[in-house]
Structures are given as C-alpha cells and as structure tokens.
C-alpha positions in Angstrom: 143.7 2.6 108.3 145.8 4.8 105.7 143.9 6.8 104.1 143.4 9.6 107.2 146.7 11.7 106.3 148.6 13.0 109.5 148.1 16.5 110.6 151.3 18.7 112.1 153.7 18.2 114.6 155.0 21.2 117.1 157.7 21.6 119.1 159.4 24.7 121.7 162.4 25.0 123.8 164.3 27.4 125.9 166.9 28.3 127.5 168.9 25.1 126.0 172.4 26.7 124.3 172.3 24.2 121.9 167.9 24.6 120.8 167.8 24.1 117.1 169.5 20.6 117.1 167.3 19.8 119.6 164.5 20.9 118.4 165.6 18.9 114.9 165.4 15.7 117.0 162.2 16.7 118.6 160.7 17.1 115.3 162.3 13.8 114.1 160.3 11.8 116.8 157.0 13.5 115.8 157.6 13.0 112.1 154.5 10.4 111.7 152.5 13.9 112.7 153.5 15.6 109.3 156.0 14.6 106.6 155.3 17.0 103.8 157.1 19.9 104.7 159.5 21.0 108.4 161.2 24.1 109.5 162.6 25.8 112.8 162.9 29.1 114.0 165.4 30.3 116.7 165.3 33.8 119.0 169.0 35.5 119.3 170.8 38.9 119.3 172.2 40.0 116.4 175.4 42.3 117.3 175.4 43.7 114.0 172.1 44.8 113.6 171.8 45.7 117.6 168.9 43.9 118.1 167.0 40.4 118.6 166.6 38.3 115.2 164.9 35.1 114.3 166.2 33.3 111.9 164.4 30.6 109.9 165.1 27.3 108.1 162.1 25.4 106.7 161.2 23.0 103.3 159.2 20.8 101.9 160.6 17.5 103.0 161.1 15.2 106.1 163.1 16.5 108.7 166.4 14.1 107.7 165.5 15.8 104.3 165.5 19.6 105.0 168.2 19.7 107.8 170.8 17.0 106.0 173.2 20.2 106.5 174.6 20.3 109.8 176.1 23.5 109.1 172.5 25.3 109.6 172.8 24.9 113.4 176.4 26.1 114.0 176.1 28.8 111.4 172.4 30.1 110.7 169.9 28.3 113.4 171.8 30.4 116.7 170.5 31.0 120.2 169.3 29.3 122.8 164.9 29.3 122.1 163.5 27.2 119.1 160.2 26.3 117.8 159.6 23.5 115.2 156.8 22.4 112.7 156.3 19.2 110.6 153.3 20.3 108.5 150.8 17.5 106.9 148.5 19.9 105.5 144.7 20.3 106.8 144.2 23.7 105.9 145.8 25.7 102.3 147.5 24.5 99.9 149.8 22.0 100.5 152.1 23.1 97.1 152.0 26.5 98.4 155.8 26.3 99.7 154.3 29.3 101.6 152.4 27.8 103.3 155.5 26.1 105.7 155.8 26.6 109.3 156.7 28.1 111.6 155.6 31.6 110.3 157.9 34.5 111.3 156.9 38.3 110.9 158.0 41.3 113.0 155.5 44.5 114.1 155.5 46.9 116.2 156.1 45.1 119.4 159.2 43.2 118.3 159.4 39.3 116.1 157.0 36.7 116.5 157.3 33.3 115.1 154.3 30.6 115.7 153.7 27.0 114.8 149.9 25.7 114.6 148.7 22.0 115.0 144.9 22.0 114.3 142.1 24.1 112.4 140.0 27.3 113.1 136.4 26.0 112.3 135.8 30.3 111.9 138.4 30.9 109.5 136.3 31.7 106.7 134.5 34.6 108.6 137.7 36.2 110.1 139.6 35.9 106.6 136.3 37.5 104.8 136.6 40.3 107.5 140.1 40.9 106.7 139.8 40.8 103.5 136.7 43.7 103.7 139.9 45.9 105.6 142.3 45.6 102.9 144.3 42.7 104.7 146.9 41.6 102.4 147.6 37.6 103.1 151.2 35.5 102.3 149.3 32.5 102.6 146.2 30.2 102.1 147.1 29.2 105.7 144.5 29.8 108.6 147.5 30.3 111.0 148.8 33.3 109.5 145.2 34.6 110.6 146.1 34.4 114.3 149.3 36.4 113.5 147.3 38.9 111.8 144.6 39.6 114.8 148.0 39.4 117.1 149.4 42.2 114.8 146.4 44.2 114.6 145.2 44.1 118.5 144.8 47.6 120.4 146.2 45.8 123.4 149.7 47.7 124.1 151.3 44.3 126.0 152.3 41.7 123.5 150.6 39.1 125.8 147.8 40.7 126.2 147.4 41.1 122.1 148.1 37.1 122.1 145.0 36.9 124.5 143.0 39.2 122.2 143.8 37.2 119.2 142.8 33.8 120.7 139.4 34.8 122.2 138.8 35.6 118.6 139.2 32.4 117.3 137.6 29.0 117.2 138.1 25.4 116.7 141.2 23.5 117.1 144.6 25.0 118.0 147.5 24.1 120.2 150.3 26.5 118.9 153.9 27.0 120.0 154.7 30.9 120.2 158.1 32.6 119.8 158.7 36.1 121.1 162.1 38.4 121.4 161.7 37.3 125.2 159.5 34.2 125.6 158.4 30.9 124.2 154.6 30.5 124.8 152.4 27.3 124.7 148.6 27.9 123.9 146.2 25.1 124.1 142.6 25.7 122.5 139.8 25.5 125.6 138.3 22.3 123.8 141.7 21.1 124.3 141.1 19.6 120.7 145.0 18.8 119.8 147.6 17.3 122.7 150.3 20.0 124.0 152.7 18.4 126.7 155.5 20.3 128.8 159.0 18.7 129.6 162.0 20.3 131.6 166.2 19.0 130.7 168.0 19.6 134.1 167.4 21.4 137.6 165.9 25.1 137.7 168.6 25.2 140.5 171.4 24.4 138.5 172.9 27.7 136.5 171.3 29.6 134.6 167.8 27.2 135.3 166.5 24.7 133.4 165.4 23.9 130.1 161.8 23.7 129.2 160.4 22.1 126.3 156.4 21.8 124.7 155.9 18.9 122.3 152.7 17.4 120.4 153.8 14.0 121.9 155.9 13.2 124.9 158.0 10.8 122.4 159.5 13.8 121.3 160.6 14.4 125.2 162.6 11.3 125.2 164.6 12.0 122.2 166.4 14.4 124.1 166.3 13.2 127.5 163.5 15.5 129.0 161.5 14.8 131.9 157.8 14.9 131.2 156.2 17.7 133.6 152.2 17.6 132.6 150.0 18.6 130.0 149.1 22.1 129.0 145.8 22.4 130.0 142.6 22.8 127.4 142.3 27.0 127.4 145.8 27.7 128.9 148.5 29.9 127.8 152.1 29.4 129.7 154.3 32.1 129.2 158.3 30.3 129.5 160.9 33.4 130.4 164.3 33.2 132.0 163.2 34.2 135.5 160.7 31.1 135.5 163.7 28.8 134.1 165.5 29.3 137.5 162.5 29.0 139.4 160.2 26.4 138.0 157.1 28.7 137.9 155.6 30.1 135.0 152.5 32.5 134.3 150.0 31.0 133.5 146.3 32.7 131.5 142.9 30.9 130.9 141.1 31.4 127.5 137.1 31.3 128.2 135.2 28.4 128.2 132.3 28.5 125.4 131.2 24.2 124.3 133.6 22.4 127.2 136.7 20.0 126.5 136.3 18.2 123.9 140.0 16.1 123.0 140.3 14.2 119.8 139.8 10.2 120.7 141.4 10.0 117.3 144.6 10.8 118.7 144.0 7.7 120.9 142.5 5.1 117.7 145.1 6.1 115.2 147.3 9.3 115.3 149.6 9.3 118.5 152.5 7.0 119.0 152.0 3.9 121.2 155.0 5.0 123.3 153.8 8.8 123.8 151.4 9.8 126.8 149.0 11.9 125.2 145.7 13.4 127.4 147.9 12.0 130.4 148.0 9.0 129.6 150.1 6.7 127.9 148.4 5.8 124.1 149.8 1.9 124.3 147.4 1.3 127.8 144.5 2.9 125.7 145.2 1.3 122.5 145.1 -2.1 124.4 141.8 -1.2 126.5 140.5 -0.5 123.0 141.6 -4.1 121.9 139.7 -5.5 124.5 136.5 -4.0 124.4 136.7 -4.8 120.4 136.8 -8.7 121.7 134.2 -8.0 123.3 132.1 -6.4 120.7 133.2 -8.7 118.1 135.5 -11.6 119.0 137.1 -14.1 116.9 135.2 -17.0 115.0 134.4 -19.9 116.8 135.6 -23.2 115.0 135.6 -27.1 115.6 137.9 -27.8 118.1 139.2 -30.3 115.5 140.5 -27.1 113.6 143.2 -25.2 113.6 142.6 -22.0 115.9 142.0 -18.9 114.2 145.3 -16.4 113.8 145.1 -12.9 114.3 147.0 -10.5 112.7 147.2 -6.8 112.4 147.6 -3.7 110.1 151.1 -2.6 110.9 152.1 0.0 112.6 149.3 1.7 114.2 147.2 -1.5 115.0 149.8 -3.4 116.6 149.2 -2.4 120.2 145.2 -3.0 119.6 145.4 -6.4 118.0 147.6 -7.4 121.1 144.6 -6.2 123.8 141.9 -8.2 121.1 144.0 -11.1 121.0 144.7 -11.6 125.2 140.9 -10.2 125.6 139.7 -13.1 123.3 142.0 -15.9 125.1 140.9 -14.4 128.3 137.4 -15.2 127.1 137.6 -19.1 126.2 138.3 -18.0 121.8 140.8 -20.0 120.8 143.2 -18.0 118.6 147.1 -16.7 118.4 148.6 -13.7 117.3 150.5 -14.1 114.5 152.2 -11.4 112.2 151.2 -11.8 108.8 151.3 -8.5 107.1 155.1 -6.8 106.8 155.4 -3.2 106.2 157.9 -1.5 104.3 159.1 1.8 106.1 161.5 2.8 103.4 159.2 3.3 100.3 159.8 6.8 100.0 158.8 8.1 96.9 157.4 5.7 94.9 157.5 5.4 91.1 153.9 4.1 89.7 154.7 3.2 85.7 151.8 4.4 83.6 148.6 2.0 83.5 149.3 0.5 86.9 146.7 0.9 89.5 148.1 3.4 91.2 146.3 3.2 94.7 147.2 -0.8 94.5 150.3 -0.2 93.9 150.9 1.7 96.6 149.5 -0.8 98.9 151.3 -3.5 97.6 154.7 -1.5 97.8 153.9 -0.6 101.3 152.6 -4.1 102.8 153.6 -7.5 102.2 152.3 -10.8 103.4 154.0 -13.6 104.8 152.4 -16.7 102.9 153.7 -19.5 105.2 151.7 -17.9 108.0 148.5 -17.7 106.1 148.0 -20.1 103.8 145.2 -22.5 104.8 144.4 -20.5 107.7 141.0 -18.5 109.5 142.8 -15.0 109.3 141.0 -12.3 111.3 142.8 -8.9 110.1 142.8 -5.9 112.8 142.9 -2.7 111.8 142.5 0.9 113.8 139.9 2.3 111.5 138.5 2.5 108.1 138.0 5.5 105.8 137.7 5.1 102.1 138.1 1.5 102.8 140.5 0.9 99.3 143.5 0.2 101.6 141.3 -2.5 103.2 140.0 -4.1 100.3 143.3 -4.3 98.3 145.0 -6.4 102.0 142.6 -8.4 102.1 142.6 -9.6 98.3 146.4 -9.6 99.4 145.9 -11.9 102.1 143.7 -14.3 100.1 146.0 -14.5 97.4 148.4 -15.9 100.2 146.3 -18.8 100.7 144.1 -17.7 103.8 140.9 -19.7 104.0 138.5 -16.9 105.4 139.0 -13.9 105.9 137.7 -11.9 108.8 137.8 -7.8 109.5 137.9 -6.5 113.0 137.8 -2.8 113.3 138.9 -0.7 116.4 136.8 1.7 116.2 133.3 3.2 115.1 132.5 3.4 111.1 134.0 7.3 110.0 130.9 8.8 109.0 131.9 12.5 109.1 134.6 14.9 107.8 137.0 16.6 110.6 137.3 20.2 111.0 139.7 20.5 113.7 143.0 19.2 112.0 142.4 16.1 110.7 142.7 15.5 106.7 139.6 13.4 106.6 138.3 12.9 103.4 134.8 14.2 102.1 131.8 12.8 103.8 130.6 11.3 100.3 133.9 9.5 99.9 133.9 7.5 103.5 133.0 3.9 103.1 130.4 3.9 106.0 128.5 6.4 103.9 128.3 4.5 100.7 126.4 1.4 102.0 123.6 0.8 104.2 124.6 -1.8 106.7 127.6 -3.6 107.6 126.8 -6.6 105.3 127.3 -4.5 102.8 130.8 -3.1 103.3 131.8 -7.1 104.0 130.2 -7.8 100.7 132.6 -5.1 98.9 135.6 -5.5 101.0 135.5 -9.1 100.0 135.8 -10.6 103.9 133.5 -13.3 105.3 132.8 -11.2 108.1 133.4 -7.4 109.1 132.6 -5.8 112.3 133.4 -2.6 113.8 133.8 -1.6 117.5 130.9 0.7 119.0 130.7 4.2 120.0 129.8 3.2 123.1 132.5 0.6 123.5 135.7 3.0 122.5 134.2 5.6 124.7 134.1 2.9 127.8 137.3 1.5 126.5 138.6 5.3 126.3 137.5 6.5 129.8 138.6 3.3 131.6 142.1 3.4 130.6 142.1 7.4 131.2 140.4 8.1 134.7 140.5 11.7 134.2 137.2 13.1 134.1 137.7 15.5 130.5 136.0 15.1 128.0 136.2 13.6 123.9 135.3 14.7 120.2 134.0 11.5 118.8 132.8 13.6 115.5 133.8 11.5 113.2 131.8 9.2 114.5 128.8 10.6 116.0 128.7 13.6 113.8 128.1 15.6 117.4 130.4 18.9 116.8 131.2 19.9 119.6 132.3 23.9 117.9 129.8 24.7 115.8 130.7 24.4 111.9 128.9 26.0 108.8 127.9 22.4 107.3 126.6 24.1 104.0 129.8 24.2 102.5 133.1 21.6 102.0 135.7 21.5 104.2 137.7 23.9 102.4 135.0 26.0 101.7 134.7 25.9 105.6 138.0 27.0 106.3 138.8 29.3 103.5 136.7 31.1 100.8 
C-alpha cells in the first residue's frame, strides 16, 4: 500500500550532555514516520543573556538532509534536553516552511517548544474562536493551537496551563513538550498515536539517568536505551532532574470522554516491524495478521501435477505479513513457497518524471522492480498491507504480468479503506478510495487486472490484532468501519474539518 503518506515522528530526551546528536539519530530511525521536513530544539543557559534559551534548527528535508552539518550540535544545538520532529504533513500546508516542527515561542512563564504527532478533530472550532479574539496565527498548523490555549490559560503553574490546554482539545495527539525545566510527554486519552519511554544508564549513577520519549521504540535502539513502558492513553509525565536520579516521575490524567481507541493502522502499515508499538512488538502482530489472512483467503489450490503457487510480497511494509500468510497456508495443507519477486529501490530520492510520461507509473516503476526468473510461468499470489487508491496495485500487477506470471492473485491484509482519517493519517478523500468506487470485490479484481482479489476481514484483523496483543485496550478501525470513535463534523473535507 503506498498511497497512505506517513504522518510525523517525535522524539525527547534529558538530562543526556550530548541530546541534540541523539536526538538526530532518534529522528533518523523514525524517518519512515515523516520525510518532508525535520528539526530539533534544545533547552540551555545562555550566560550572555542571563537566562534559559532554546535554540532551534529545523528544514524541509530528511534528517541526513537538514543536519549534514555537524557543526550545528557543537556550536548552535547546546544543552543537555532535546525534542525532535520529522513532519509528513496531515494538517496545513505542507509548502508552508512554517509550518515545521518543533514550534518554539516564549510567554510569560518562560520558552516552550512542542512537537505534535496526530490531528485535533476540533480544530476548526477552537481556531474560529481565536480568530473571533483577534488571535494572530504563524501557521496553518493545528499544533500551534495547543501553544496558543497554553499561552492564554489563567492557570498561574505552567503545568497546570498545559493541563488546561489539553482538556480543551480533541482528537489525536501524542506531543513531546519542552520547558526551561522539564521535558513532558502527553498522550491523547484515546491513546490515538504510540508514545513510548526509554532510560540510557542508572538513576544511581551521577547526576541520574537519561530519559527518552519516542513514536517507536526503534528510535530507543539507535542509541542504546532501554525501553521502560508506554505512556499511557490520557497521561502527562513530567521528566525533571530530581526524577532523573530517582526513577520517579509525576505523573497527570487527562479525562476520559469516548474510551481508548489506538490506531490498528499503526499495526497494518505505519510502524516498523522491529518497534514495539501499543506494547507489543509490530513484527508478532504483523505475522498474526498473516495468518488470519490464510485463513480468510488462502492461496489457490492447483493439480498436484503443477507447480505450487509462489507467494510474494509488496516490499517493505508487507514483508513480515506475507511470512505469517505463507507458514499459516503450509500449516494448512496449501502448497506454496515464499519467494521474493518484487525488489524495491530505497534510493529513488527525487525523481525526475520527463514531460508526457505517466507520471504515477513512473513512479511505481522507479520504485519497484520484478525479478522475471522468479515469475515467469508461475501462479503468483501478491501480498500487500492494504489498498487505498489502488493505482500502485494495479500498475504491480501489470508489472508482474509483464514478467511472465501466469495468474495473478491479490491478497490483502487488511479490511477495504472505506473512510478518510482525521486523527493523523493523510488518507486520501473518501471519493478517491478504491473500495468506494465499485460495488463488490469482483469489481475491484476486474479493474486491478488480477484473477482473484481478496481482502482480510474486520473481524479477522481485530481477532488477529487482539490475539497477538493480550492487553485489554482498545482500537480505531475507522477507516474501516467508519465507527469514529471522537466525534467529527462529516459535512465538510478533511481540511475543511481541521481548518477553515
């Protein structure tokens, strides 16, 4: 599935002397969250100026892109808290170079710098109310909303304006806040977007411990932190020094309103196999997910005087999938193997399209490649996470025929996307999803040009879901179900939804 983009990436650390280059490396592991634009903010004191600064670096750009200076963290990117951002955008503009996180402004009660993974579904009413004040904005961001309600709380403890602003709000958020004194780690009560806590060293040791909050524990063992637990759906931990040395941390509770609710997208397509994400690790889900797909739809059963169907998947996010479908099959008398037969290309960059081509073909075909001697004259049955638009699907498989393959099978991993997202995820328009332009699943085969398609249930991924993660929270299967779990004003687009 490629035509969901990736929504943001956050990281925090503090007390580590050297917090901006590890922060850079955190951000590197959670690139595939956002590659438009990155940028880190560090707390330190300025003798000069005689008080606490944070200074900021951020671009457009991958993280190798923006910080290819190492100067910026011996020379601009001091002390020893960070926060990071990779931005994929879901919400403003995403040529508005202000738009880039973290966002850094200073008030009355000191600076305040804050990264945001997710989507207010009630952004549109709190920006018209501004707006009726006189509310100037720097950005077609909903973020920089939660900074304004911060800045404009009657509360007189910064905390206690944090927990004023976020009762406010609604919809998706897990954010990483900066202070003059603290780094902070809010996760929305749905618990809509991951938020995980890590620790480099011993709280005994001088000084105390590091501790670090990360999108994905991949980013933990970049730089050799120890993965604590999750930040829990409506919690705030406050991170000072004293709790660095001691290991305990205060800890608030936003207000349950509509229950936990965690994206089971994360799960399908977003998160990195090797990451535990909801508290448990994505590849043992991905593979549960696999297996209930054989279930639901296994391979094609041929003559036993035929060569055995091969299976093959979409790289890189249906890999561990295809693997559970494949040993699931076997494991239920289908004779098949697993074969690679689609190569990606990780390097593509930029790519130049020459006027006339087809421009979303040529993307494909400059992305994927097929390996001919594995398909030719074969039963290929193609696994993929999910389908949106479906044009990345339909191009592979007129790929894969070209190759040589005999038939041509589609196995998907999860439900048909019949529904936008309005809690971080750049889903396209409902009109545009493939599910919605057709009646049946006949249909969709018929256009996608396969001999046979078939998707994995709603009910399946959910079992698939919940028997690889025991805990008993619970999932947003929106895009599937269309079942919002936070209500959203469904009269309107997206962006309408969000902004105007």
């Amino acid at each position: 599935m490629r035509s969901i983009k990736d929504h943001c990436g956050i990281f925090g650390i503090y007390n580590a002397p050297d917090a901006a280059r590890l922060t850079y490396y955190g951000l590197h592991a959670l690139q595939h969250r956002g590659q438009e634009s990155s940028g880190i903010v560090t707390s330190t004191y300025d003798e000069r100026r005689g008080r606490k600064i944070m200074p900021v670096y951020k671009d457009a750009g991958l993280v190798l892109d923006v910080f290819d200076d190492p100067a910026i963290f011996d020379t601009r990117l001091l002390g020893d808290a960070a926060i990071g951002h990779n931005r994929y955008s879901t919400s403003g503009s995403a040529n508005n170079r202000a738009n880039i996180q973290p966002f850094v402004v200073h008030y009355h009660n000191g600076n305040i710098a804050l990264a945001h993974n997710g989507n207010l579904s009630n952004a549109r009413e709190l920006r018209r109310a501004f707006s009726e004040r006189g509310t100037l904005f720097q950005t077609t961001s909903d973020s920089e909303l939660i900074l304004h309600l911060i800045a404009q709380s009657r509360r007189q403890k910064q905390i206690d304006q944090i927990i004023d602003a976020l009762n406010q709000v609604e919809g998706a958020y897990s954010l990483v806040i900066l202070t003059d004194d603290h780094l902070i780690a809010v996760r929305d009560p749905n618990g809509f977007r991951p938020l995980a806590l890590g620790r480099i060293g011993d709280p005994e040791r001088p000084g105390g411990a590091a501790y670090c909050v990360a999108s994905e524990t991949c980013a933990f063992d970049m730089i050799g932190a120890e993965y604590l637990r999750d930040i829990e759906p409506g919690e705030i931990l406050v991170i000072d020094r004293k709790g660095c040395q001691t290991g305990r941390f205060k800890s608030y509770r936003l207000a349950q309103r509509f229950g936990v609710s965690q994206c089971v997208f994360e799960y399908v397509y977003f998160s990195r196999p090797d990451s535990k994400v909801f508290g448990e690790m994505v590849d043992k889900v991905r593979r549960k997910i696999g297996k209930q797909l054989a279930h639901d739809a296994p391979v094609p059963v041929v003559p036993p005087d035929e060569k055995q169907p091969i299976v093959i998947s979409v790289p890189d996010s249906s890999n561990t999938a295809t693997l559970g479908y494949v040993s699931e099959c076997q494991k239920l008398g289908y004779r098949c193997r697993y074969e690679i037969g689609l190569i990606r290309n990780h390097y593509i960059g930029r790519t130049f399209i020459a006027p006339g081509q087809d421009t979303r073909e040529m993307k494909v075909r400059c992305k994927f490649n097929t390996v001919e001697g594995v398909l030719k004259d074969r039963i290929v049955v193609m696994v993929d996470d999910s389908v949106v638009r479906g044009t990345t699907a339909k191009f592979l498989v007129n790929m894969i025929r070209e190759a040589g393959a005999r038939e041509v099978h589609f196995r998907v991993a999860s439900p048909p996307v019949v529904s936008p997202c309005f809690y971080g995820m750049d889903f396209p328009s409902a009109e545009e999803l493939l599910a919605n332009k057709f009646d049946d699943v006949e249909a969709m085969a018929r256009w996608l040009g396969v001999d046979s398609l078939a998707y994995l249930s709603v009910e399946g991924l959910m079992k698939a879901v919940r028997d690889a993660n025991v805990s008993k929270l619970g999932y947003c299967n929106a895009c599937f179900t269309s079942a919002y779990p936070v209500p959203v004003e469904m009269g309107v687009t997206k962006e309408e939804n969000e902004w105007r």
